[in-house]
Legacy VTK file of the C-alpha trace (Angstrom):
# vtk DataFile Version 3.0
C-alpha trace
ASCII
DATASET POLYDATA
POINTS 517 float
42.374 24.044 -15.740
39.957 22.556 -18.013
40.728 21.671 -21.309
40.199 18.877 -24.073
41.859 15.580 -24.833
44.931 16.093 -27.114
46.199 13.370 -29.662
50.003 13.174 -30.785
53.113 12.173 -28.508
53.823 13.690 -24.927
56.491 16.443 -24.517
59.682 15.621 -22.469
58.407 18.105 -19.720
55.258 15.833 -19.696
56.670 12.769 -20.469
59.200 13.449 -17.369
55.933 13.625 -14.874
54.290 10.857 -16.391
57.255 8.616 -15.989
57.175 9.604 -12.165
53.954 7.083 -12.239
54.993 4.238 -13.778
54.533 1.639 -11.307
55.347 -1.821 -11.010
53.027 -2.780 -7.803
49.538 -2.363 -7.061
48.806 1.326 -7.369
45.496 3.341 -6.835
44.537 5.461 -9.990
43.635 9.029 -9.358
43.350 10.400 -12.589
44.905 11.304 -15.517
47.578 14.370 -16.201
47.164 18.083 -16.415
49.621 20.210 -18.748
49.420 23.629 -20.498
45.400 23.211 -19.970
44.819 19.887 -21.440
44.232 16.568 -19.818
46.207 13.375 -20.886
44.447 9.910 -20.154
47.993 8.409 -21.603
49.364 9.858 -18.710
47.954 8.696 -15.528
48.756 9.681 -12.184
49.211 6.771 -9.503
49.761 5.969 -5.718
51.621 2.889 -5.087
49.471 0.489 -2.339
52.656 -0.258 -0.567
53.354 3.211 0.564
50.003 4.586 1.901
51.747 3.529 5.191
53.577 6.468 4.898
50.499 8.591 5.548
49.426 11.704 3.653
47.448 15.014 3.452
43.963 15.900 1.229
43.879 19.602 1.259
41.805 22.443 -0.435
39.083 25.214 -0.138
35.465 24.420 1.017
33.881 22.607 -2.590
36.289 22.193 -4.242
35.935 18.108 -4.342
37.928 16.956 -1.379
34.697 14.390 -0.288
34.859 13.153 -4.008
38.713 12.580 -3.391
38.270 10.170 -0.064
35.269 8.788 -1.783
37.625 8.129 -4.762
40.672 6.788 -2.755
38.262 5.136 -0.402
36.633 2.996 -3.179
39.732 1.902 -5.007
41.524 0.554 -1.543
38.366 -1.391 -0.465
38.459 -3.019 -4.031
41.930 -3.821 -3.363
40.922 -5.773 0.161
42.322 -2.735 2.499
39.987 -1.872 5.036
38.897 2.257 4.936
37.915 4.752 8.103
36.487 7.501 7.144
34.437 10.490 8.937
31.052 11.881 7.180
30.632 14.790 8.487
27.802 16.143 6.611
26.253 12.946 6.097
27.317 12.896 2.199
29.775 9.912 2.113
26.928 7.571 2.958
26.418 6.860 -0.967
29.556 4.503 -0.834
27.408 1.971 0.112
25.148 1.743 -2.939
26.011 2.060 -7.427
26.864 5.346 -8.562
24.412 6.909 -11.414
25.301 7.005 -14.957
25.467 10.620 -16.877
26.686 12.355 -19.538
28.537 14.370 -17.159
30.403 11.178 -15.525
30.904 9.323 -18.690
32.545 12.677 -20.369
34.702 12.938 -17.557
35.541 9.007 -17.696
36.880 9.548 -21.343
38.495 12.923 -20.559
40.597 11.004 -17.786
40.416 7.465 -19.397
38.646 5.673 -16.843
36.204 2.493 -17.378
33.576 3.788 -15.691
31.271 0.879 -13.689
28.518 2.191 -11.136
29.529 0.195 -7.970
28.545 -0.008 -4.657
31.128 -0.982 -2.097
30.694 -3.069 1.847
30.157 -0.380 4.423
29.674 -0.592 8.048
27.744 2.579 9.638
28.416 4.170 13.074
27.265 6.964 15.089
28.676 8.457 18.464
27.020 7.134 21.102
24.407 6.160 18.612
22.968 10.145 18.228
21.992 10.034 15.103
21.899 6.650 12.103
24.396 3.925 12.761
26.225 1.578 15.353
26.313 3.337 18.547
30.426 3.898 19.216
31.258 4.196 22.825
34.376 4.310 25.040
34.830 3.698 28.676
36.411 6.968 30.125
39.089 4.817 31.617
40.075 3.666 28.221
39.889 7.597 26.837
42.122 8.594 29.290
43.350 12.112 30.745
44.941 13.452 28.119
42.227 13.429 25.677
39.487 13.995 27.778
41.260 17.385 28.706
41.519 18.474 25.461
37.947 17.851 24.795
36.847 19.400 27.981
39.423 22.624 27.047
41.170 21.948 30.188
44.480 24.310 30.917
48.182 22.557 31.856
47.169 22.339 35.645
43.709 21.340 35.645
44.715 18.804 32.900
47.493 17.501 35.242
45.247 17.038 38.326
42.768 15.320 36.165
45.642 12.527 35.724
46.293 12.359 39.185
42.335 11.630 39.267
42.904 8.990 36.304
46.495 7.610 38.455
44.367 6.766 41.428
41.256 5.542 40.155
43.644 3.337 37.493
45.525 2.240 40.900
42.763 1.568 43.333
40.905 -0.370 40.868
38.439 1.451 40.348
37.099 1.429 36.698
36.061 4.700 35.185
33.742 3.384 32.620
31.168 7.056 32.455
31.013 10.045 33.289
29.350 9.245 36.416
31.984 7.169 37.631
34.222 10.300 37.180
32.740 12.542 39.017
32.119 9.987 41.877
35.962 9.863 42.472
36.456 13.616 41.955
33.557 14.104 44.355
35.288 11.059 47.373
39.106 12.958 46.618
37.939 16.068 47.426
35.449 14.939 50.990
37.503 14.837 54.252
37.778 11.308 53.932
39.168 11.288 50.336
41.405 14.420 50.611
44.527 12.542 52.356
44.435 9.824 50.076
46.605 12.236 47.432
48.470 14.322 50.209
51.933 12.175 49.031
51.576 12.659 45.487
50.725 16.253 44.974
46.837 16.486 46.030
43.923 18.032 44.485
42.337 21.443 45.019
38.745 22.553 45.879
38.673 25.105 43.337
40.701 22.603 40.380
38.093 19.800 41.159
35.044 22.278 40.966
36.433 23.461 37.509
36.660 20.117 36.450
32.794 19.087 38.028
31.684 21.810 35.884
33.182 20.806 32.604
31.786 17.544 33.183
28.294 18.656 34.100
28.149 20.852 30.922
29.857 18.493 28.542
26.977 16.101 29.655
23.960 18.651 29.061
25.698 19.132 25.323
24.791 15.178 25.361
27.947 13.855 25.322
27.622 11.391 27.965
25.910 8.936 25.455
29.541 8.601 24.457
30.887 7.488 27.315
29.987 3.618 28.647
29.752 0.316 27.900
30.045 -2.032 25.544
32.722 -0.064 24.167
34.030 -0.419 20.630
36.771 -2.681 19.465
39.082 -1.206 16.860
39.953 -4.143 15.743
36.228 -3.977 13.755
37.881 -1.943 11.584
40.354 -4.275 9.895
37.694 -6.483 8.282
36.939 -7.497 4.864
33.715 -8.200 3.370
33.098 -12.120 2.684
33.990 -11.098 -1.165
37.470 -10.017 -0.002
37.262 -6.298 -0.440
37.672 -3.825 2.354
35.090 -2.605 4.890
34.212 0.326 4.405
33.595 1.891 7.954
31.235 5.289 7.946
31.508 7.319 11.168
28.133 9.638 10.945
28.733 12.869 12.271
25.722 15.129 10.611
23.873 14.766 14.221
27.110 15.778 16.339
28.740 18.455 13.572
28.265 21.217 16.030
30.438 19.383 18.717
33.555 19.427 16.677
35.590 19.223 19.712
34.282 16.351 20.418
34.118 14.427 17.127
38.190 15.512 16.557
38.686 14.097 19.799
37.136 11.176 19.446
38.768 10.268 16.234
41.613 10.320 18.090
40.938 8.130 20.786
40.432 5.770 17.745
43.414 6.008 16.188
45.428 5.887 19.839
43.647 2.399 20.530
44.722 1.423 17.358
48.066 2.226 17.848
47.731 0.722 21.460
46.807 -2.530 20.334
48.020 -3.416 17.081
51.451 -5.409 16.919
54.339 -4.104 14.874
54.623 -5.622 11.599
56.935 -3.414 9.628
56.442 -2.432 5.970
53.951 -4.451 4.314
52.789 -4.448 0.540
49.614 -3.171 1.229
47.876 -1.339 4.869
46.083 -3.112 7.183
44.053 0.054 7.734
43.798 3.427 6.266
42.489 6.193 8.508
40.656 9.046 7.283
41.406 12.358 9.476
38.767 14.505 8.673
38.891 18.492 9.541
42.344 17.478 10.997
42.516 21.152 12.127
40.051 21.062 15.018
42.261 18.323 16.531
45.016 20.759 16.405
43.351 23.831 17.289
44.318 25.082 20.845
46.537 21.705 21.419
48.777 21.995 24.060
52.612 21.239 23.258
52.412 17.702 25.096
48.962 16.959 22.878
51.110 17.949 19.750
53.979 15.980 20.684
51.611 12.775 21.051
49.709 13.415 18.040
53.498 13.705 16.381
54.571 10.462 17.969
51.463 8.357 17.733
51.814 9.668 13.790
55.662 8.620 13.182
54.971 4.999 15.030
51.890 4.021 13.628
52.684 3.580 10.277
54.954 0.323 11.569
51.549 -1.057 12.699
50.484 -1.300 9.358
48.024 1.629 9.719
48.416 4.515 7.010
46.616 8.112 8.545
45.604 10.872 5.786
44.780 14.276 7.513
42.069 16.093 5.782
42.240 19.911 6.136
41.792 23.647 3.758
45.397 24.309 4.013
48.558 22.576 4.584
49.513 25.033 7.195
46.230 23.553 9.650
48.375 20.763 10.255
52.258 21.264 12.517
55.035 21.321 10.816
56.382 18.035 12.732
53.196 16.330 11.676
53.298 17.493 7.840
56.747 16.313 7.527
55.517 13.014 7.895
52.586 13.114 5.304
54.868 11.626 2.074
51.568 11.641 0.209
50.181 14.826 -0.878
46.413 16.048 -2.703
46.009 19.624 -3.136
42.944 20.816 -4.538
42.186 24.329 -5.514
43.356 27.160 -3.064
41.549 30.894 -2.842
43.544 33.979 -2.342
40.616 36.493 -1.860
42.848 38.630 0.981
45.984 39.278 2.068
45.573 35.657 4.415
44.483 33.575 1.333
47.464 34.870 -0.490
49.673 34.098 2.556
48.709 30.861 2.613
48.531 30.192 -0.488
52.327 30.969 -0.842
53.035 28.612 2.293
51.292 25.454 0.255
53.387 26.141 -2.570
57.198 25.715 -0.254
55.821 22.573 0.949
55.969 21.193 -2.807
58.836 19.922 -4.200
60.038 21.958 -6.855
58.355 21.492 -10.048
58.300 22.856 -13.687
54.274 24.329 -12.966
53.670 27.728 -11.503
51.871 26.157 -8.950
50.758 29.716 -7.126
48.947 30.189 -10.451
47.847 26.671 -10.828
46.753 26.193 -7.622
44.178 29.280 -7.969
43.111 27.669 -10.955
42.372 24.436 -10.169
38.442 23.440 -11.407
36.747 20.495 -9.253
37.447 17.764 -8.962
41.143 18.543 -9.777
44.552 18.301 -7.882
48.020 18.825 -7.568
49.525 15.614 -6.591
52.783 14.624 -5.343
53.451 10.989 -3.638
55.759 8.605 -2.966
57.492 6.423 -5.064
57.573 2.362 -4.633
61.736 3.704 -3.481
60.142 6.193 -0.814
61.284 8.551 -3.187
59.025 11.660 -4.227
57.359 11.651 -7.216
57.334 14.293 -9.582
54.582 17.008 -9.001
51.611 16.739 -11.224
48.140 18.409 -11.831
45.826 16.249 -12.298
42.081 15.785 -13.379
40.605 12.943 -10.908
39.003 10.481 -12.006
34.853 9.856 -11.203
33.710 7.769 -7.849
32.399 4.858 -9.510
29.811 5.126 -6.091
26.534 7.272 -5.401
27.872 11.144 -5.149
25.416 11.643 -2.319
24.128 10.480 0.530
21.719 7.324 0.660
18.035 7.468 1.843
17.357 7.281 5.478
15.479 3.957 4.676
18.338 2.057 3.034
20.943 3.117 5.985
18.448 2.378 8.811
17.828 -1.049 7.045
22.126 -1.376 6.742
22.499 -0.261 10.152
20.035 -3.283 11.388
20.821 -5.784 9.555
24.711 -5.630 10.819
26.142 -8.562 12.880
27.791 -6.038 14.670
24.287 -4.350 15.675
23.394 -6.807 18.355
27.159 -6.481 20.108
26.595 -2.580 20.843
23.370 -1.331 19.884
22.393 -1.678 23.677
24.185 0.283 26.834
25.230 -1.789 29.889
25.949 -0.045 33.062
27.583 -2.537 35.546
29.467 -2.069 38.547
32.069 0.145 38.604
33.524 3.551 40.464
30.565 5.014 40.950
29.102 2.101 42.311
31.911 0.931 44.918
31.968 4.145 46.139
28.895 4.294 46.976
28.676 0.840 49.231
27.507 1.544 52.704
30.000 1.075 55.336
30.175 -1.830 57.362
28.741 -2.488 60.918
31.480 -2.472 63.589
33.039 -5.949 63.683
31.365 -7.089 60.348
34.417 -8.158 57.485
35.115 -4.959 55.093
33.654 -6.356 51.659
35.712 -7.444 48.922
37.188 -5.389 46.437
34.828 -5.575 43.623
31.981 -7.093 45.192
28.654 -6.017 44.455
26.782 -3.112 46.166
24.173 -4.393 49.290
20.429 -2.940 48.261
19.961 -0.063 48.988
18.142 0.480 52.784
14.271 1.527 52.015
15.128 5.393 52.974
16.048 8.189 50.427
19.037 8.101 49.013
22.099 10.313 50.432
23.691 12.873 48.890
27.159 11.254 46.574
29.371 13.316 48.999
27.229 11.934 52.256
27.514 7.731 50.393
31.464 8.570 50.010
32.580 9.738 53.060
30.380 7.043 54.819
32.190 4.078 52.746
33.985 1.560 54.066
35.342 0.637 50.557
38.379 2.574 50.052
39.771 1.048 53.251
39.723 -2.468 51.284
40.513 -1.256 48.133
43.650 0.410 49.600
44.862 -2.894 51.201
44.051 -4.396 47.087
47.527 -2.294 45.816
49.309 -5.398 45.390
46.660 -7.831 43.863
44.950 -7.972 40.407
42.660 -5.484 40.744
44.593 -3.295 42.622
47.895 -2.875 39.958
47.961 0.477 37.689
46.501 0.503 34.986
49.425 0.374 31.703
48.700 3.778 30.146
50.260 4.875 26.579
51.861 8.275 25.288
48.381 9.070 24.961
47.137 8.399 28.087
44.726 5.745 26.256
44.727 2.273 28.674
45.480 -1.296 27.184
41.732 -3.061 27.498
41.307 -6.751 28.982
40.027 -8.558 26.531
LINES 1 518
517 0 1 2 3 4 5 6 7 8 9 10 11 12 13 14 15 16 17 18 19 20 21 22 23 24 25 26 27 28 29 30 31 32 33 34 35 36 37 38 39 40 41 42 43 44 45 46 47 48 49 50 51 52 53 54 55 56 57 58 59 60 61 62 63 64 65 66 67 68 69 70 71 72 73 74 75 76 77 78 79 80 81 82 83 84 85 86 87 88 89 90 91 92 93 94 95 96 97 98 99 100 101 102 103 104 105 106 107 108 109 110 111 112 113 114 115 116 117 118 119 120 121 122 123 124 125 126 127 128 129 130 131 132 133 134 135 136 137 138 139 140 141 142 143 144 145 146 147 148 149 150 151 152 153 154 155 156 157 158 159 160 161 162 163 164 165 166 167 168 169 170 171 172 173 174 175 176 177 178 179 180 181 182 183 184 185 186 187 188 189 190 191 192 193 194 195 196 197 198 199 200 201 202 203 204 205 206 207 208 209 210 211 212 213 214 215 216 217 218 219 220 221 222 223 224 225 226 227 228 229 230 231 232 233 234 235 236 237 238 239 240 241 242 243 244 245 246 247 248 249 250 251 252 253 254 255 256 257 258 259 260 261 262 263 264 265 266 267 268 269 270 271 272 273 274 275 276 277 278 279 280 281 282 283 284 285 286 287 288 289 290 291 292 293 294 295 296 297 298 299 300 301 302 303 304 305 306 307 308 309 310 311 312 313 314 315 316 317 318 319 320 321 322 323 324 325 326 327 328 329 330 331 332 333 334 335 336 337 338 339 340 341 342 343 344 345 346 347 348 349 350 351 352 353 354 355 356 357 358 359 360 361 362 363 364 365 366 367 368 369 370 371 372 373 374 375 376 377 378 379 380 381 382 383 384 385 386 387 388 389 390 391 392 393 394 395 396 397 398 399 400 401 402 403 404 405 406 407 408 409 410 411 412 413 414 415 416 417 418 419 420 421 422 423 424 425 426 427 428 429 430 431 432 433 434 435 436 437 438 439 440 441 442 443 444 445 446 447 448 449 450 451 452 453 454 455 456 457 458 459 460 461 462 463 464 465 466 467 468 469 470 471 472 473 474 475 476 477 478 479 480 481 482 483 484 485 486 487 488 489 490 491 492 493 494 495 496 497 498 499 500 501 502 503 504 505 506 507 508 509 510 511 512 513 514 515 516
C-alpha cells in the first residue's frame, strides 16, 4: 500500500476515519493514514494512554514489522513515564536501549508519515531466565509457580496434573517450601515410600505409576536445563513498575535468544509473571494512564495444547487484570492463535500484513477480517497488501467506544532497529542496582532438606519444624528414598497444622502462591 504524500483537503470517507483519532488525552502516535494508496500525515492515527488498560492484540505474518510495532509502542509509553515488559525473543529488541541511526530511508519515511524524527535511546533493564544467556538472572521458587503452570510446562494430562496439586496441597500444608526442583521431587519421592503413602490415603492418594510419570518429566525438564529457573532469590514483579530517575518508563528486556528452543517454557514463564502480577497488585480501577503494560509475545504457544481449566485462567486472569492497572497485548500471526473468550477482550487491535498462499492462509485470512468492525476498506484485499511496517488499526476510543478502522503507515522507532553489541549489554547488565539482588543463587533450607533430617534417637525431643538439618554422620550418604522413610520430621511437621508454618499456603486461580515479603 505504498504510495506518495497528497496535498489538497481530505475526502469525507477519509475525513470520517481521521476524526475517529482526534483525541483530547494523552495518546500514543502510530502513524499516519492510509487511503486509496496514499499516506496522509494530516491524518494521524492515535491510541489514547487511558485505555491501554483495556488490553490489545499485534498480529501479522513472520516480517512483516510486528518487532518494529512493540519497539514503536514500547518507546512512546516509556516517554510517557509507563513502565514496558516486553519479550526478545531473537535477541533484536535489545537496540531500545541505545539512539536509533539516521538515514535517508528513516527520514523519508518520517516525512511520508509526518513524524519529527529524534534518534533516542530509552532506560532498559535486561533479564535472562535463570540467567542462560545476557541479563539479570529471573528465577521463581516452584512453590510460588504453582501446579497449574508447572503442568502445562511439563505437558502434564488432567490426572497427572491433578495429583501434582495434591503434591503442591500437602507440601503448601505441611510447611514445607518447594523452592527447586529438588525440593519437588523430594516430596514426590517421601509420598510415594511406605512411610509417606498414608499421609494422602484421606484425600485421594497418589499412584506409583502417576508419581513415576511425573519423576520423569522432572528429570528431563532438568537435563533441557531448566532447573536454573527454578530457586532462589526469586524475582519481584514489582521491578517492573519503575521509572527511570528522568521519569520515563523502564523499559524491561526479557532475553530469550539462549532459551528460543524451549518455547514451552518461555510462554510459561511469562505467565507466571503476569499471574504474580495479578496476585499482588491492589485494585485501583481505571486510571489515566497503566501502571504496566505487558508484552505477550508468541501468545500462541501459551495457548497451544491448554487444557480448558488453563484457558479459563488465562481468560480470567485477562478480564481482572486490567482493574490492577496492568494493560496485556498478545502478540501472535493470526487473530485466530488467540480464544475467542480471550480476543473479545483485546479492545485494541494492530494487524499487519496477512498471506493467503493456500487454502489455510485464505481461511484465516477471512477469519481476521469478521473480527473487524465493519469498515469502508476491503480489508481481505488490504490486508494482503499491506507493505512493512504498515497496519490496519482499530482501538478504543477515550468513551470505550471503537474507533473507526484505519490502514495505516507506522511511524519509525526513534531507537536502534537492531540488537546492541554484546559489550554494551554485558556492561548494562553489570552496572544494574538490581544485579547484586539476584545475580547470585541461594539454596537454603527447605523440602528437600527437612526431609532429609535423620530421625531421632529413642527418647531424644523430635526437632522443630524448620530447624536446621544435624551434619551429616561421616558415612556415605543414603539413597533420598532410604533419608525419607528414616525421618522423624514429618511426625513434627504433622503436629505444626495449626501454627505458622504449618497453615496452607493462599493459592490464586492460577495456582500461583501470595509470597511473604
Amino acid at each position: 500500500m505504498s504510495g506518495s504524500t497528497p496535498s489538497g483537503d481530505m475526502g469525507d470517507v477519509e475525513a470520517t476515519i481521521a476524526s475517529g483519532y482526534a483525541f483530547t488525552g494523552p495518546a500514543l502516535d502510530l502513524g499516519a493514514l492510509l487511503w486509496e494508496g496514499s499516506c496522509r500525515p494530516d491524518a494521524q492515527i492515535r491510541i489514547p494512554l487511558a485505555v491501554l488498560n483495556r488490553h490489545g492484540l499485534v498480529a501479522g505474518a513472520t516480517g512483516t514489522g510486528k518487532t518494529k510495532t512493540l519497539q514503536l509502542i514500547a518507546e512512546q509509553l516509556s516517554a510517557q513515564g509507563v513502565p514496558v515488559f516486553l519479550a526478545d525473543i531473537k535477541g533484536d529488541v535489545s537496540g531500545i536501549s541505545a539512539p536509533g541511526e539516521d538515514s535517508e530511508k528513516v527520514r523519508e519515511r518520517a516525512a511520508a508519515v509526518g513524524q519529527e524524527w529524534q534518534g533516542t535511546g530509552f532506560p532498559c533493564e535486561f533479564y535472562a531466565l535463570g540467567g542462560i544467556g545476557p541479563g539479570i538472572p529471573l528465577r521463581a521458587t516452584v512453590t510460588s509457580f504453582g501446579p497449574v503452570l508447572l503442568s502445562k510446562v511439563l505437558q502434564l494430562n488432567q490426572t497427572q496434573e491433578q495429583s501434582l496439586g495434591l503434591i503442591f496441597h500437602y507440601a503448601d500444608s505441611k510447611g514445607l517450601e518447594l523452592v527447586d526442583l529438588k525440593d519437588l521431587r523430594a516430596v514426590v519421592a517421601f509420598l510415594t515410600s511406605d512411610v509417606g503413602k498414608p499421609e494422602l490415603k484421606g484425600i485421594g492418594g497418589l499412584s506409583t505409576v502417576t508419581a513415576g510419570v511425573i519423576l520423569r518429566a522432572l528429570t528431563a525438564f532438568e537435563q533441557q536445563g531448566a532447573g536454573d529457573f527454578f530457586g532462589e532469590p526469586e524475582f519481584d514483579t514489582s521491578e517492573l513498575l519503575r521509572q527511570a530517575p528522568d521519569g520515563r518508563g523502564l523499559v524491561s528486556l526479557l532475553e530469550l535468544a539462549a532459551v528460543q528452543q524451549k518455547p514451552q517454557l518461555f510462554s510459561t514463564f511469562l505467565m507466571w509473571l503476569l499471574a504474580d502480577l495479578f496476585q499482588e497488585l491492589p485494585e485501583v480501577g481505571d486510571l489515566d494512564r497503566p501502571k504496566l503494560v505487558f508484552f505477550f509475545d508468541e501468545a500462541h504457544l501459551l495457548f497451544n495444547g491448554a487444557s480448558r481449566a488453563f484457558l479459563e485462567s488465562i481468560t480470567q486472569t485477562v478480564r481482572l487484570i486490567r482493574s490492577k492497572g496492568v494493560g496485556v497485548f498478545f502478540v501472535t500471526q493470526t487473530p485466530k492463535d488467540v480464544p475467542a473468550d480471550v480476543l473479545a477482550q483485546l479492545g485494541n487491535r494492530v494487524q499487519h500484513a496477512l498471506r493467503a498462499f493456500t487454502p489455510d492462509d485464505a481461511k484465516a485470512l477471512r477469519a481476521t477480517v469478521k473480527t473487524f468492525p465493519h469498515s469502508p476498506y476491503d480489508l481481505e484485499e488490504v490486508l494482503t497488501g499491506l507493505g512493512t511496517g504498515e497496519a490496519v488499526i482499530t482501538v478504543l476510543s477515550e468513551k470505550g467506544a471503537p474507533t473507526p478502522v484505519a490502514a495505516t503507515r507506522l511511524r519509525a522507532p526513534e531507537s536502534l532497529m537492531g540488537p546492541v553489541g554484546d559489550e554494551a549489554l554485558d556492561r548494562a547488565v553489570k552496572s544494574s542496582l538490581l544485579y547484586g539482588r539476584y545475580a547470585e543463587a541461594v539454596d537454603r533450607e527447605s523440602a528437600y532438606e527437612k526431609l532429609q533430617a535423620p530421625a531421632p534417637a529413642a527418647g531424644a525431643p523430635a526437632p522443630a519444624p524448620g530447624a536446621p538439618a544435624p551434619e551429616k554422620a561421616g558415612r556415605d550418604d543414603p539413597s533420598l528414598i532410604e533419608q525419607v522413610v528414616g525421618s522423624g520430621m514429618f511426625k513434627s511437621l504433622a503436629r505444626s497444622i495449626g501454627t505458622q508454618l504449618g497453615r496452607e499456603i493462599s493459592r490464586s486461580i492460577f495456582g500461583t502462591s501470595r509470597r511473604r515479603r
